[in-house]
C-alpha positions, 0 to 999 in steps of 0.5 A, a space after each residue: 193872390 188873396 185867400 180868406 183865412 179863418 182867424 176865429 171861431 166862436 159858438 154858443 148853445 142855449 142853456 136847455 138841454 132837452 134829451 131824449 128822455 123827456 122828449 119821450 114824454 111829449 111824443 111817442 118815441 124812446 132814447 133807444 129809437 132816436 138813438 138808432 136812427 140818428 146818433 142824437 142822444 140830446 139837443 138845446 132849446 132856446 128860452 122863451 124870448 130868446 131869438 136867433 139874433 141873439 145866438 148869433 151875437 153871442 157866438 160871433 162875440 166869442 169868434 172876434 174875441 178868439 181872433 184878437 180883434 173887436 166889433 170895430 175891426 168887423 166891416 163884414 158880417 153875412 148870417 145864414 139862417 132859417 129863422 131871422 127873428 123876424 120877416 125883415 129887416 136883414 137878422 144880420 143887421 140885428 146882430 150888427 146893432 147888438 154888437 155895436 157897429 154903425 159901419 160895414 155891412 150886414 145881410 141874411 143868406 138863406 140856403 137852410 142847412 147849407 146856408 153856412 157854406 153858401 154864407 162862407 163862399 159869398 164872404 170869401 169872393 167878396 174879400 177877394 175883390 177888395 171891397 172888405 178886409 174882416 167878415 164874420 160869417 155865422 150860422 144861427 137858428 132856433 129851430 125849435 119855433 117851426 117845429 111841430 111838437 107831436 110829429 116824431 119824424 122830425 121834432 127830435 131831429 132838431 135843435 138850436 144853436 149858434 156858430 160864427 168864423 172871423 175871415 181876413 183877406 191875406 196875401 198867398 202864395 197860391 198854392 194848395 199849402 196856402 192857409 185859408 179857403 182853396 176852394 169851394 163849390 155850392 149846388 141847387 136843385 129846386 126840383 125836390 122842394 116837397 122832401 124838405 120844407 116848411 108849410 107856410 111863408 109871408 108870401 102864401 100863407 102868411 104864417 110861418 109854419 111847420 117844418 115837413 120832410 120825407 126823411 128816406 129821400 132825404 137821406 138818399 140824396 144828401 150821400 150821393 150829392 155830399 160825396 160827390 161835392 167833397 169830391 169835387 172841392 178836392 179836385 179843384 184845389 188839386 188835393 185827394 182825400 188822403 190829404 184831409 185832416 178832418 171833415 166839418 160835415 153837417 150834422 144831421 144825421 149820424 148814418 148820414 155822416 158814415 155813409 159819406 165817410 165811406 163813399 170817400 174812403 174816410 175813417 169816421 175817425 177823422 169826420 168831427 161828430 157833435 150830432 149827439 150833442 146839439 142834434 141838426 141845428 141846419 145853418 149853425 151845425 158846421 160852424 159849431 162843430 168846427 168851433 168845437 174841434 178847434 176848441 179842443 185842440 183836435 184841429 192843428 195849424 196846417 191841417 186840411 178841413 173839408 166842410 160839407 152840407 146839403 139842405 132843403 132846396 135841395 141846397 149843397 155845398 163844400 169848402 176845402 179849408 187850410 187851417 
């Protein structure tokens, strides 16, 4: 059978680092407050004129680069993302003529703080039918425009950031050792639209608003919904958690990530943490911190990785993927 495999990564931060410190300084809040709700210690903020595309680029020229190929090998290139540079055309299409291309093809996911996942599970079906052979999938924001600068609750929950993987359709032999995507499953629920949102859009307001969130449900909801998820990932590709090497979850919140470690059982040793580095930076956290474990050799050929997210929507999703 044919599997999607991870054959690079890639990823890049803006060159301000915003910390704690001097964000108390704009709004009423400490280092030792963020620090004890979150595990945030700092975040990158994007400069003046520079856009999401342009975080996408840069993270998806480093993730061709790690696999040995060039923008001419790419025929497939799907960008999660919450703040496209603009209201259309696709960001994707954006990033396309940054990286040189005038072929393949190129579109936005929007599933907010699960958009790499959904970004990810499109990517690995549309490789499977033949109609593409090399996709780069990235996860992009700058938060930092929709974020309302004197509500504490959320201005230092966020950062910018982007990160990218190259996938290529491989022959497999379709089983649970096969390296690459084994499974993967995405969930919504509209119903919880009013805990996560932005209050504004082109089609009602014609602004783009501010980022809101009811941060106690939030939280409530993300445990029980990632634990079952993973859950569920790990039966359909016939493994338990004692298989997983590591988990790539989504970087939001640091009780978030050792609440869903117990409900499966796993040490936090082996959850991949960057959270108190770049913050929750939504579509571009899984793929930064997978970016970053690969970086630093913690992740080896063979190991299982469990990636998770949930965002607002609610979105959710996980993947169960053989390095």
């Amino acid at each position: 059978m044919i599997r999607s495999r991870i054959i690079g990564t890639g990823s890049y931060l803006p060159e301000r680092v915003l910390a704690n410190t001097e964000l108390a300084i704009q709004v009423e809040t400490s280092d030792e407050w963020i620090v004890e709700r979150t595990g945030i210690r700092q975040r990158h903020i994007s400069a003046p004129g520079e856009f999401t595309s342009d975080l996408g680029t840069a993270a998806a020229r480093k993730a061709i680069a790690h696999a040995g190929l060039t923008p001419d090998d790419i025929d497939l290139i799907i960008l999660a993302t919450a703040t496209p540079d603009q209201t259309f055309p696709a960001c994707a299409t954006v990033i396309q003529h940054k990286l040189g291309m005038k072929h393949g093809v190129a579109f936005d996911v929007a599933a907010v703080c699960s958009g790499f996942l959904y970004a990810l599970t499109v990517a690995d079906a549309l490789l499977k039918t033949g109609a593409h052979r090399t996709a780069v999938v990235i996860g992009a924001e700058t938060f930092s425009h929709i974020l309302d600068w004197e509500d504490r609750t959320t201005c230092v929950l966020f950062g910018d950031g982007a990160g990218a993987v190259v996938l290529r359709a491989e022959e497999a032999a379709g089983t649970s050792a096969d390296r690459g995507i084994l499974a993967a499953r995405l969930h919504s629920d509209g119903r919880y639209n009013d805990l996560l949102y932005v209050d504004g859009g082109p089609g009602s307001t014609g602004t783009t608003g501010k980022l809101r969130m009811k941060g106690k449900e939030v939280f409530r909801h993300a445990v029980t919904n990632l634990a079952s998820v993973m859950g569920e990932v790990l039966e359909a590709a016939n493994l338990t958690p004692a298989d997983v090497a590591w988990v790539i979850p989504h970087q939001a919140n640091l009780r978030i990530l050792e609440a869903t470690a117990r409900k499966l059982d796993l040490p936090i040793e082996r959850v991949v943490v960057t959270v108190d580095r770049h913050a929750n930076t939504s579509a571009a956290s899984v793929p930064l911190a997978l970016d970053t474990a690969v970086s630093d050799g913690r992740i080896k050929p063979g190991d299982l990785l469990l990636l998770e997210a949930m965002g607002g929507g609610f979105t959710w999703g996980a993947a169960a993927v053989r390095w």
